[in-house]
VOPAGU-2260 file (C-alpha; in pm, 1 decimal, decimal comma):
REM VOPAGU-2260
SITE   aa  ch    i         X         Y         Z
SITE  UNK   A    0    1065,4    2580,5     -39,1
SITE  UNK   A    1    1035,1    2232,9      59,5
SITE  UNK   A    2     735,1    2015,9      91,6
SITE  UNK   A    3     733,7    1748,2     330,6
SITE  UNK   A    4     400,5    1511,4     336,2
SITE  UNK   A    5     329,7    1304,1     643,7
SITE  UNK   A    6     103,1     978,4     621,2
SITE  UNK   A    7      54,1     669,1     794,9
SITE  UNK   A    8    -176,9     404,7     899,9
SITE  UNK   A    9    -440,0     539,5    1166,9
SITE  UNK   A   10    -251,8     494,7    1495,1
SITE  UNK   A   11     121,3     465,6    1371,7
SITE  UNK   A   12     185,4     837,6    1521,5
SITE  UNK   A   13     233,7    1016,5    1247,2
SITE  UNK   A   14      78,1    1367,1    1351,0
SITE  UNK   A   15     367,3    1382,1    1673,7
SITE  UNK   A   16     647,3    1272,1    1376,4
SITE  UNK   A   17     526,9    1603,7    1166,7
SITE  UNK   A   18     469,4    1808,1    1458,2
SITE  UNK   A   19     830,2    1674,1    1571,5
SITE  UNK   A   20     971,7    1776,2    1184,6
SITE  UNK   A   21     874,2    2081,3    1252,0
SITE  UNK   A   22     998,8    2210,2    1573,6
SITE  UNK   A   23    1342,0    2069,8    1480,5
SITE  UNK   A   24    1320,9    2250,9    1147,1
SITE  UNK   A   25    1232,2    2551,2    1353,8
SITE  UNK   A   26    1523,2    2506,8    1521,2
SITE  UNK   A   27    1751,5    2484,0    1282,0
SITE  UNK   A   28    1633,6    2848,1    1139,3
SITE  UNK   A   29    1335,1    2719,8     925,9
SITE  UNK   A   30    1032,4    2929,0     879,4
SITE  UNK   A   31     856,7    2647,1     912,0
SITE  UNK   A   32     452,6    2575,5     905,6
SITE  UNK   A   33     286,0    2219,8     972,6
SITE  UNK   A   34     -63,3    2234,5     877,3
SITE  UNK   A   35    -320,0    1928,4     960,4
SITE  UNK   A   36    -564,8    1833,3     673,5
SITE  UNK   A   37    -701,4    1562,5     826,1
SITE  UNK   A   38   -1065,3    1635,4     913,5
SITE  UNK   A   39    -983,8    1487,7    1221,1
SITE  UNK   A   40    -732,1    1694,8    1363,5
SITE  UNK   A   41    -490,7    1627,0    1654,0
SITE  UNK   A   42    -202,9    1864,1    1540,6
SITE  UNK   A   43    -322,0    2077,0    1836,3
SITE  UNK   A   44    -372,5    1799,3    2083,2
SITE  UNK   A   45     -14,0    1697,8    1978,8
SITE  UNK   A   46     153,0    2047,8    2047,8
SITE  UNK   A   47     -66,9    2087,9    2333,3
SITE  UNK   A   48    -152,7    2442,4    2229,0
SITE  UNK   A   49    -522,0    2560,3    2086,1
SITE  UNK   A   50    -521,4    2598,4    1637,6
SITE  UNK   A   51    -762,7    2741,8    1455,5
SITE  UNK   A   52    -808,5    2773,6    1056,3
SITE  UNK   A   53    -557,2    3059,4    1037,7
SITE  UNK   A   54    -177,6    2988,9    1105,4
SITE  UNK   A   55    -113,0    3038,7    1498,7
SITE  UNK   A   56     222,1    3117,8    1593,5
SITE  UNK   A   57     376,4    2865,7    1801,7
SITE  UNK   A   58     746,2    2953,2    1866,3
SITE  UNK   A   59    1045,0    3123,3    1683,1
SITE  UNK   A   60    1006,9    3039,4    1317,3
SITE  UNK   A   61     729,5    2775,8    1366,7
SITE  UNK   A   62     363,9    2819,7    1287,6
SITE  UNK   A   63      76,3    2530,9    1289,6
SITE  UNK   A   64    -245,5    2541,4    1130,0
SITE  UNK   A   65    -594,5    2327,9    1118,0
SITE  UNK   A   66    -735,1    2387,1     825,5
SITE  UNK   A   67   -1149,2    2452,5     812,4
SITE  UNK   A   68   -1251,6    2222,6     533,0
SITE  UNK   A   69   -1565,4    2402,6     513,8
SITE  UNK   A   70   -1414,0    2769,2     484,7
SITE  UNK   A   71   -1165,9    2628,6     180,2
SITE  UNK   A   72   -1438,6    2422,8      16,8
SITE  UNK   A   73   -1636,5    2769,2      33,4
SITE  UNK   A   74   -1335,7    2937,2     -77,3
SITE  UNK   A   75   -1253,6    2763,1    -386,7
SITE  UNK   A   76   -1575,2    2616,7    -497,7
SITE  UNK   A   77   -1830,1    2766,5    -365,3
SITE  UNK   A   78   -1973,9    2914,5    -658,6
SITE  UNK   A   79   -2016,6    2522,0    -799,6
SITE  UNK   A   80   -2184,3    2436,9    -451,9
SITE  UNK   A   81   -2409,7    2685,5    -451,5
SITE  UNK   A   82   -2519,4    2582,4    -877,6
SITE  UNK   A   83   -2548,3    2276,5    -712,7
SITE  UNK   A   84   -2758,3    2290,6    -431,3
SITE  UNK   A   85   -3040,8    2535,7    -662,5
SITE  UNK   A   86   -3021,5    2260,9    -881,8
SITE  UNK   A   87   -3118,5    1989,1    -642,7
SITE  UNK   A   88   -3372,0    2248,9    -425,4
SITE  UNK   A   89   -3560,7    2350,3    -748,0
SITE  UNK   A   90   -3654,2    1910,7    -776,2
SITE  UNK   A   91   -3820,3    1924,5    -440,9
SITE  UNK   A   92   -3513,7    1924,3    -161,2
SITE  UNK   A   93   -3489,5    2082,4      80,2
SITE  UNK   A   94   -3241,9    2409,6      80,6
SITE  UNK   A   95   -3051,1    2258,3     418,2
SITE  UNK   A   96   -3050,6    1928,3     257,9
SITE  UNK   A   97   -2937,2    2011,5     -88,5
SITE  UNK   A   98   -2625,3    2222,6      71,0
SITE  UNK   A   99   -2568,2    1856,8     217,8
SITE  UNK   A  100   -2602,8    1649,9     -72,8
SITE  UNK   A  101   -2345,3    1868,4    -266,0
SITE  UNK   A  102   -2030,5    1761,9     -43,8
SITE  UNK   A  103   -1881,5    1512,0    -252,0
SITE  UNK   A  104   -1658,5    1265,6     -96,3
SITE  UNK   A  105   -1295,2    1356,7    -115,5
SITE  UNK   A  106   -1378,3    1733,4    -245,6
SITE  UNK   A  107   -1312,6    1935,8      94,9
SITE  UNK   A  108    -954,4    1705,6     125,7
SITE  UNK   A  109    -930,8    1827,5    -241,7
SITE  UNK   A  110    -945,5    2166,3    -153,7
SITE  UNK   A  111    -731,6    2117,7     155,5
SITE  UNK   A  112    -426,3    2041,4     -48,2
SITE  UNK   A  113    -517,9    2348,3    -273,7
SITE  UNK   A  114    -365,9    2519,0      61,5
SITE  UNK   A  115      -9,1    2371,8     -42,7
SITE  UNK   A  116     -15,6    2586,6    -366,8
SITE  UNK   A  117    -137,1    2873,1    -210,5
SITE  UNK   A  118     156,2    2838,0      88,7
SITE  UNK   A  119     366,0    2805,0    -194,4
SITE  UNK   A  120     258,2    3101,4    -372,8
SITE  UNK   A  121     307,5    3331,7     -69,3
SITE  UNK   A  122     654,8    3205,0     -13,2
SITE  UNK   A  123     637,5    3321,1     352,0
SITE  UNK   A  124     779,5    2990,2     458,0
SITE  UNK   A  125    1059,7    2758,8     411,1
SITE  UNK   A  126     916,8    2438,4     476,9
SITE  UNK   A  127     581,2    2380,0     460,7
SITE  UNK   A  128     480,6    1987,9     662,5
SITE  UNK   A  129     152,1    1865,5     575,4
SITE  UNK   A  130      17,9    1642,0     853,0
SITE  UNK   A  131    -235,9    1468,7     618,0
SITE  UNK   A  132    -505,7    1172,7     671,2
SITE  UNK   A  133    -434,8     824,4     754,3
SITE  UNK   A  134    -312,6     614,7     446,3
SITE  UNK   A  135    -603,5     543,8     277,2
SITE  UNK   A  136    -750,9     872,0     249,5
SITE  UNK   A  137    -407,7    1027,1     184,7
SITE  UNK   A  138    -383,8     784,1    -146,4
SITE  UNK   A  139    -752,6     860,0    -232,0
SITE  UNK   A  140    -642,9    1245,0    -240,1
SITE  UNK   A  141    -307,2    1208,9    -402,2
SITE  UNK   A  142    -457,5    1047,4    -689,9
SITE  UNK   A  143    -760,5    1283,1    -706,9
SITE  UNK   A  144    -510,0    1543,2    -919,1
SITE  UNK   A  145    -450,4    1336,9   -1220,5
SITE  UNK   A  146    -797,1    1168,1   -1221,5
SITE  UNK   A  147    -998,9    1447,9   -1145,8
SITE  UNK   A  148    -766,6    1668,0   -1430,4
SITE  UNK   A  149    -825,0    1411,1   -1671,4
SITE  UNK   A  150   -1174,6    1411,7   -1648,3
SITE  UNK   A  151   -1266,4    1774,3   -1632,3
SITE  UNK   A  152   -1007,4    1851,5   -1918,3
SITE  UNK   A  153   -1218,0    1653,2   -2150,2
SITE  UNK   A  154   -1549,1    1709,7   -2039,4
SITE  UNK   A  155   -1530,8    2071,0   -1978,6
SITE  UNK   A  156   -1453,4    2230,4   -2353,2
SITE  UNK   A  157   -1784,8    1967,0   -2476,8
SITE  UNK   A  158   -1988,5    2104,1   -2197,0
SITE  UNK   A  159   -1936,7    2460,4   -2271,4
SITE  UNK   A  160   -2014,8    2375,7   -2630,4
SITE  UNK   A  161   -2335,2    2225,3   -2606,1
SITE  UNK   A  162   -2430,5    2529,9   -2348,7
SITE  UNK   A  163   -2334,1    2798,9   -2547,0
SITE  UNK   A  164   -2525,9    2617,6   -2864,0
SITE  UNK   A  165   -2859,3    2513,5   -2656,0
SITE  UNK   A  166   -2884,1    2740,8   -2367,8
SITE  UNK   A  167   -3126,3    2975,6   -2573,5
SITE  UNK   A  168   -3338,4    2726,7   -2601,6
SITE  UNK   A  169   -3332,5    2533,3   -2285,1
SITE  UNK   A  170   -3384,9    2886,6   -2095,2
SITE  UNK   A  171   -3791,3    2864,4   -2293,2
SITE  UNK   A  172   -3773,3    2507,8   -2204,7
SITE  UNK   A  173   -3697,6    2508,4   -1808,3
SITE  UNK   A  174   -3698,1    2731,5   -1515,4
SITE  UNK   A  175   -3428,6    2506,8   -1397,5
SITE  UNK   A  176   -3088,8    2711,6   -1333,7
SITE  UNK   A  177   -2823,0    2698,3   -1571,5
SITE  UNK   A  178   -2467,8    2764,2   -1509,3
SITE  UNK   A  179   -2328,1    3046,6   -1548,3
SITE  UNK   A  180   -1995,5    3153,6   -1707,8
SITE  UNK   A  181   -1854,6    3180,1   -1319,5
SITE  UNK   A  182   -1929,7    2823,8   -1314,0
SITE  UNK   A  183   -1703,4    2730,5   -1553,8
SITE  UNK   A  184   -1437,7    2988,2   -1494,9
SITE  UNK   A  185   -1477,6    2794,2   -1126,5
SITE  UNK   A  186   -1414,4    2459,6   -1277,2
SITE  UNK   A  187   -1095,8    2615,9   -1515,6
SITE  UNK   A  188    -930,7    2749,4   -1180,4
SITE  UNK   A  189   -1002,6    2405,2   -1028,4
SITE  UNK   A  190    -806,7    2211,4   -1304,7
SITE  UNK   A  191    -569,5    2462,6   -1314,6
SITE  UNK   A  192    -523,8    2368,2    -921,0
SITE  UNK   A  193    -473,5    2051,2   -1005,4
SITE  UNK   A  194    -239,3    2038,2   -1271,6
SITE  UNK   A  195     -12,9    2273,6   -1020,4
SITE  UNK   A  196     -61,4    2057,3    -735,6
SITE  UNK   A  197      74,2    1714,8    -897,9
SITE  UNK   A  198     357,9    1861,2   -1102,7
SITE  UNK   A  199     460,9    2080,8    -781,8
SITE  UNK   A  200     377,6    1733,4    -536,0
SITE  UNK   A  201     562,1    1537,6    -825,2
SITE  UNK   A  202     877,9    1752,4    -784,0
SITE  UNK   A  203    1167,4    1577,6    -568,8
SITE  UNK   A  204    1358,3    1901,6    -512,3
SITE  UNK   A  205    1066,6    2075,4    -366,0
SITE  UNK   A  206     831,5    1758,9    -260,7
SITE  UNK   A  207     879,1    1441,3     -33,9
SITE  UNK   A  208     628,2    1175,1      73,2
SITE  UNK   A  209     728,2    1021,9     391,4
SITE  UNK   A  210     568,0     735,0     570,7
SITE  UNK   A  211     514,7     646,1     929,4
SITE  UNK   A  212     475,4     305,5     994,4
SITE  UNK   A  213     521,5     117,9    1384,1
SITE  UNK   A  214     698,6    -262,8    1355,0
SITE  UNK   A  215     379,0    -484,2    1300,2
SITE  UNK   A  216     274,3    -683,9    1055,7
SITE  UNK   A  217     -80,7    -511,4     937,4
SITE  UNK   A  218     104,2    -182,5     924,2
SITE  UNK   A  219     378,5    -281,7     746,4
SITE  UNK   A  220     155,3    -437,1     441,2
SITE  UNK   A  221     -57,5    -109,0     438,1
SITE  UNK   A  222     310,5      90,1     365,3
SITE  UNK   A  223     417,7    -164,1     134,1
SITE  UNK   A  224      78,5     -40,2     -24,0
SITE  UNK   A  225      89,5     322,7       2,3
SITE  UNK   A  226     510,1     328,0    -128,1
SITE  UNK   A  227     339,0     170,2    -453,8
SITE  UNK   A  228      79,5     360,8    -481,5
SITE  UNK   A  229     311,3     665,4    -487,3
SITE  UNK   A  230     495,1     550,9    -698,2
SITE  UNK   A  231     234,9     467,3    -941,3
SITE  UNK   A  232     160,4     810,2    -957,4
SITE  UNK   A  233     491,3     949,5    -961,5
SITE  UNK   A  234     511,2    1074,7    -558,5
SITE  UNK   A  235     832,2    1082,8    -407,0
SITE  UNK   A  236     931,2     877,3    -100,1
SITE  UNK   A  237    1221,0    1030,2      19,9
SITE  UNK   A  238    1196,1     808,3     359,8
SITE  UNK   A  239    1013,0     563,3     603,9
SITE  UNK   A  240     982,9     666,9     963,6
SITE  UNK   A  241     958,1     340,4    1194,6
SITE  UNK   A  242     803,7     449,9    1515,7
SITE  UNK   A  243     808,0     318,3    1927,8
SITE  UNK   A  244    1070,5      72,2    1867,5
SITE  UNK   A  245    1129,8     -82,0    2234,3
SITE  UNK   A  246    1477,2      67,3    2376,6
SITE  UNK   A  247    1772,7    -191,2    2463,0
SITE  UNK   A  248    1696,5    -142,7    2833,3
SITE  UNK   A  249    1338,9    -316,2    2774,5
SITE  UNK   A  250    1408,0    -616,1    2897,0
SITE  UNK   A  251    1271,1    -865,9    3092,2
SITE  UNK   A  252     971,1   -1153,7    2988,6
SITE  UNK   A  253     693,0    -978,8    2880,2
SITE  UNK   A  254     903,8    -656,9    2731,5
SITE  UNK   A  255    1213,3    -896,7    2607,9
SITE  UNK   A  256     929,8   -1105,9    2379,8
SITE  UNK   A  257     798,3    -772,3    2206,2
SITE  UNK   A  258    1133,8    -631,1    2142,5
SITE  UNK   A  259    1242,4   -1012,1    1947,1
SITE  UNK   A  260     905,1    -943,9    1760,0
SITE  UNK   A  261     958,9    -561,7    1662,3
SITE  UNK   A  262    1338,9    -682,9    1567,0
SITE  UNK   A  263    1192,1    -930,1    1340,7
SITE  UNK   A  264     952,5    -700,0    1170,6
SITE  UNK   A  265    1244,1    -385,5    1224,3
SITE  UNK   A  266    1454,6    -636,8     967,5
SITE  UNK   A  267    1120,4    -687,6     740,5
SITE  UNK   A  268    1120,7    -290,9     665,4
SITE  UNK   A  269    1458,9    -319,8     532,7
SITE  UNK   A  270    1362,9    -591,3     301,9
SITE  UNK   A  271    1083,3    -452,9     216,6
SITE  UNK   A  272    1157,4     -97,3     145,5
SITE  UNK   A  273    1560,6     -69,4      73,5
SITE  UNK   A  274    1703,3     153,5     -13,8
SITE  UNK   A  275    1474,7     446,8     172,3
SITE  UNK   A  276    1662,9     525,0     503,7
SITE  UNK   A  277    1456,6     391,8     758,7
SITE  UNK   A  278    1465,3     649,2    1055,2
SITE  UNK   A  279    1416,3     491,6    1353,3
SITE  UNK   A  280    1230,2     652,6    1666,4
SITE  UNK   A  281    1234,4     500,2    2013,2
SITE  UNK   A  282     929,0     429,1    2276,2
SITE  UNK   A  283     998,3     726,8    2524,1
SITE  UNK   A  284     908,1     717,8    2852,5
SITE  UNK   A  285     662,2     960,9    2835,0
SITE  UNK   A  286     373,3    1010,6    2587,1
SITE  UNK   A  287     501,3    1267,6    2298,2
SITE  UNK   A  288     268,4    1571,2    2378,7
SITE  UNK   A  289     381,9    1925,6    2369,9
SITE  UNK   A  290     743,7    2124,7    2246,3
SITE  UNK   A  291     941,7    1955,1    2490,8
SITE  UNK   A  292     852,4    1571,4    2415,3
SITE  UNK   A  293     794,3    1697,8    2058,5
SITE  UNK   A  294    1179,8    1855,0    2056,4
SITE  UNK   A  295    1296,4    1503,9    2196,1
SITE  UNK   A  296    1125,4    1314,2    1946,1
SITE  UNK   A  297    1303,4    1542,2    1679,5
SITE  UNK   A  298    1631,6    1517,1    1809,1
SITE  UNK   A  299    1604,0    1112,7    1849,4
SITE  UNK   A  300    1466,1    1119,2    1490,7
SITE  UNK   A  301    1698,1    1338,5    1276,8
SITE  UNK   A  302    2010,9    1328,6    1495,5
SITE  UNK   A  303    2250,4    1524,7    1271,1
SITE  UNK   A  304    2078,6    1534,8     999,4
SITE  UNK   A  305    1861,6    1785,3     821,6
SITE  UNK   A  306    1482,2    1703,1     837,1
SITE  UNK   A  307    1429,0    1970,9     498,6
SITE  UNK   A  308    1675,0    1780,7     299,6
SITE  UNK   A  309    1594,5    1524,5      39,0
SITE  UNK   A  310    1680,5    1188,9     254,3
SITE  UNK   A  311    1740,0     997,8     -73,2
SITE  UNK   A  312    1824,1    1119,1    -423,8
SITE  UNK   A  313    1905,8     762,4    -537,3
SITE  UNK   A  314    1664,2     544,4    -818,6
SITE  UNK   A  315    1304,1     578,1    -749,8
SITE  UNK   A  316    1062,1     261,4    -762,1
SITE  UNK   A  317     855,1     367,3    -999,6
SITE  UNK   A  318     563,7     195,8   -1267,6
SITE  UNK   A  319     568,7     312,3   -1623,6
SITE  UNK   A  320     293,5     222,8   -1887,4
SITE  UNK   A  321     411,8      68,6   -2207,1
SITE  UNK   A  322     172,2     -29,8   -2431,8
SITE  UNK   A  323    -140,6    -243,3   -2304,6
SITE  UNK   A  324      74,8    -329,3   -2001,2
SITE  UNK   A  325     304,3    -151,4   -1717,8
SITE  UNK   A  326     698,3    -222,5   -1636,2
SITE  UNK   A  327     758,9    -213,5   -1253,0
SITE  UNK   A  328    1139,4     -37,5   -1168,7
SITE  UNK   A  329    1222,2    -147,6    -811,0
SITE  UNK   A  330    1573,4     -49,2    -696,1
SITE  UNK   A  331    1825,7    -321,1    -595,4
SITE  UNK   A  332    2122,9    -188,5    -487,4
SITE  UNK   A  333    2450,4    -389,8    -577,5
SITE  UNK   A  334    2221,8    -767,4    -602,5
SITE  UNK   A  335    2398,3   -1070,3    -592,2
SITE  UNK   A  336    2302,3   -1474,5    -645,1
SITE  UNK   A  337    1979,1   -1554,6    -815,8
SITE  UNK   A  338    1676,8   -1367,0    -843,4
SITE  UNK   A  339    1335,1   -1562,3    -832,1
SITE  UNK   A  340     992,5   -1403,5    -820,1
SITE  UNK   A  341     735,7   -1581,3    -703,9
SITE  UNK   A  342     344,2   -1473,1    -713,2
SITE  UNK   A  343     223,7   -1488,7    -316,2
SITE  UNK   A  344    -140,9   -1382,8    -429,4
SITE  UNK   A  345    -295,5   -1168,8    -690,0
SITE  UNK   A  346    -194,0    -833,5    -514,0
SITE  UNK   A  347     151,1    -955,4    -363,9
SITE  UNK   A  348     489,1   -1101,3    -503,4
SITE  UNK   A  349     803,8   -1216,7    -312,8
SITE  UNK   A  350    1168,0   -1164,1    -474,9
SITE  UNK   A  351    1431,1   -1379,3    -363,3
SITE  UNK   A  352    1765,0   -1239,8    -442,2
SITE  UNK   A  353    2038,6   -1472,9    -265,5
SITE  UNK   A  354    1943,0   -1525,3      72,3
SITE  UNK   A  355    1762,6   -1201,6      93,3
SITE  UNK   A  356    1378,3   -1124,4      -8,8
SITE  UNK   A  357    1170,9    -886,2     -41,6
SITE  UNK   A  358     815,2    -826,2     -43,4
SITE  UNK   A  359     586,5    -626,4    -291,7
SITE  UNK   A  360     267,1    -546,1    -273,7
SITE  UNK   A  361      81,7    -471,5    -625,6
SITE  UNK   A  362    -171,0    -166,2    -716,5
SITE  UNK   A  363    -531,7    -321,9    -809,1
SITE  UNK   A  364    -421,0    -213,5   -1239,1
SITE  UNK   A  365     -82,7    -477,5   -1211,6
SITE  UNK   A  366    -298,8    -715,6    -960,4
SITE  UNK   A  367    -528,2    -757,3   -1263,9
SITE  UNK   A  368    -232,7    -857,1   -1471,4
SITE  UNK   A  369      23,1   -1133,0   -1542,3
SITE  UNK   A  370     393,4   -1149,7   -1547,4
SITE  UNK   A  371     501,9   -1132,6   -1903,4
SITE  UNK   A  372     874,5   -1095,7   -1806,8
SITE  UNK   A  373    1126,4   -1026,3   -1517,3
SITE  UNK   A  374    1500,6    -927,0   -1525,0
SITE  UNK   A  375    1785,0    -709,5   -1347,0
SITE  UNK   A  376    1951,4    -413,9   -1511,0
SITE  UNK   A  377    2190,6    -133,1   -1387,4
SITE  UNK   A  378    2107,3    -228,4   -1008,8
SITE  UNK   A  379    1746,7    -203,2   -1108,9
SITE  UNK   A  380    1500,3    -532,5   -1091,8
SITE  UNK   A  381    1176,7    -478,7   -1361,5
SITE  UNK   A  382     903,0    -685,7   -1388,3
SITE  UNK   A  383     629,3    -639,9   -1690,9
SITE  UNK   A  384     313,9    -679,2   -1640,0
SITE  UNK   A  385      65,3    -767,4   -1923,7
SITE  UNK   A  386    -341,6    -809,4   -1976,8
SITE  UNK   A  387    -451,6   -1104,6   -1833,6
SITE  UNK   A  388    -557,6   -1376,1   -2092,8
SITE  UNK   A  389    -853,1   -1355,3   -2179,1
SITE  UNK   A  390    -869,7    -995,8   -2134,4
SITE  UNK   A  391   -1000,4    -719,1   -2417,6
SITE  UNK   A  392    -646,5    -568,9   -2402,7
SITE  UNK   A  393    -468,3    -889,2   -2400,5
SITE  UNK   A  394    -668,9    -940,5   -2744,4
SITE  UNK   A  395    -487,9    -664,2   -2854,8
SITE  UNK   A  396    -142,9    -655,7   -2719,1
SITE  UNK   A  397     127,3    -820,6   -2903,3
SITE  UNK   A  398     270,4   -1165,7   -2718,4
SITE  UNK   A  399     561,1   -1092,8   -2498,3
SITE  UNK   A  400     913,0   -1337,1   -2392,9
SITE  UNK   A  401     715,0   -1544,6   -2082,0
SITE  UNK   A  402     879,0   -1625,6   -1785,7
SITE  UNK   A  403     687,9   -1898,6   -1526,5
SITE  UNK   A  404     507,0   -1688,1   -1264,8
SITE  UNK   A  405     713,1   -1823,6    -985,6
SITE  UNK   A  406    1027,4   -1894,1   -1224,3
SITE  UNK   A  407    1402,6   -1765,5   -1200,0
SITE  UNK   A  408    1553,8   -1535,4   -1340,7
């Protein structure tokens, strides 16, 4: 099975690219399913046919699905929910208003991607296309697996603990509930969830990220974002899908000036994200709703290539911790001339390589930190990152080979 994830700023198109991914897998013999977990969907806007919760068949080999937050939330943790909400009734809520209060930000997009394992589990399908949230959200999510697994790994044998030791006594103490062993067996399956869910969303062979960005400035720093966001949690971007690129025939004043500005910020990509393939996807005529637009956006997208494949097996940018500080990898196929980094603004750096750059934009953890050192190796630029000075960890890291923060290397 493969696992393709779709994200994007708000805007960029990126529901029509999955919904396009997934007709021309369809096509290609595929038992293909796209399923929208955004809680604001417009898969079924985009095929121009009515989904519901379950998966609806849609043609040959292709089903779509909207998932009901609500049901899966229900589904998975309802039993915590409901612990919850007596909980906050028996202080003086409100029954309606304590169901409210227990929908925790992020949890029902939690349990949406709990759908992947489950879709994987059945192995009814080939590919599975997740048409997720816009690109903040999406990152939120992703990195609610580790986080949330961390957390609830360490808390939840001390909790049990103290329950089993006190609850004797708390029960002559309180007529407030107290959870119950399905409660934790709940909160066991949910780490269990999540410790499936990264290591399967982790796994190149069966998992790709791809991003949909248009040519424009704010949406290309928002991908330049997301790509090292990924990264940082070990997500793999197997491509970048630019979107509405003006055709050659748009020409004339107004339509010549945007295509010269798209061009410019059509090269920026490259330097920017190299060496993804960028798959390009022209402005059609028509807006790109229903299977026929849909089929035409696939074929203009994929050409002859196959949209399940991995689109790029080649050295992953990635961020590894060592020590008190991190080492970012960043892929620079066959470099040449000097490389200088310079330091743009806390979250941002520019590498100059020759007469080429390229732009980087820096998780809020390595934005926090300095550039201890910067070099090239086996087509692969690092830069480390340590404490800043003055810092509690820098107090306890061990001084590292300095290079100037816009210096050569």
């Amino acid at each position: 099975m493969r696992i393709l994830l779709y994200t994007g700023k708000g805007g960029v198109g990126k529901t029509s690219v999955a919904a396009a991914t997934a007709l021309r897998c369809a096509e290609l013999g595929y038992r293909t399913i796209v399923v929208s977990t955004d809680s604001a969907h417009s898969l079924g806007d985009s095929l121009d046919l009515p989904l519901g919760p379950a998966p609806t068949t849609i043609t040959d080999n292709l089903w779509a699905q909207e998932l009901d937050v609500l049901d899966q939330t229900e589904q998975h943790l309802g039993s915590l929910k409901r612990y919850a909400a007596s909980v906050l009734s028996m202080r003086g809520l409100e029954r309606i208003v304590a169901e409210e209060l227990t929908i925790l930000p992020g949890l029902e997009e939690l349990t949406s991607l709990i759908r992947v394992i489950q879709l994987y589990d059945e192995g009814k399908y080939d590919v599975v296309i997740m048409d997720c949230a816009p690109t903040g959200a999406t990152l939120q999510l992703l990195t609610m697996p580790e986080a949330g697994r961390w957390y609830l790994q360490r808390l939840l044998p001390l909790e049990k603990r103290i329950f089993g030791l006190v609850r004797p006594m708390l029960r002559a103490l309180t007529d407030q509930p107290l959870p119950e062993r399905e409660i934790y067996e709940a909160l066991e399956g949910l780490v269990e969830h999540l410790r499936r869910m990264q290591r399967l969303l982790s796994d190149r062979e069966h998992s790709s990220a791809r991003l949909v960005l248009n040519p424009e400035k704010m949406v290309i720093a928002e991908t330049r974002r997301a790509y090292m966001y990924l990264s940082l949690y070990g997500y793999p971007v197997d491509a970048l899908i630019c979107n509405r690129l003006l055709p050659p025939e748009a020409t004339g004043g107004y339509l010549s000036q945007w295509r010269s500005i798209q061009q410019e910020y059509r090269q920026a990509i490259d330097e920017s994200f190299a060496p993804l393939p960028v798959l390009d996807v022209p402005l059609f005529e028509r807006e790109v709703v229903g299977l026929e637009m849909l089929r035409e956006m696939g074929r203009a997208l994929f050409v002859d290539q196959d949209p399940a494949a991995v689109l790029y097996t080649g050295e992953e940018q990635r961020i590894v911790e060592e020590g008190e500080g991190y080492t970012l990898h960043v892929p620079l196929p066959l470099p040449s001339g000097k490389i200088q980094v310079n330091r743009l603004s806390s979250d941002e750096l520019i590498v100059h390589i020759g007469n080429r750059k390229r732009r980087l934009s820096l998780p809020h953890t390595l934005a926090a930190m300095r550039i201890a050192e910067a070099g090239h190796e086996d087509s692969t630029l690092y830069i480390r990152f340590a404490p800043a000075a003055g810092s509690p960890q820098a107090e306890n890291s061990a001084p590292a080979p300095l290079t100037p923060e816009g210096g050569s290397i």
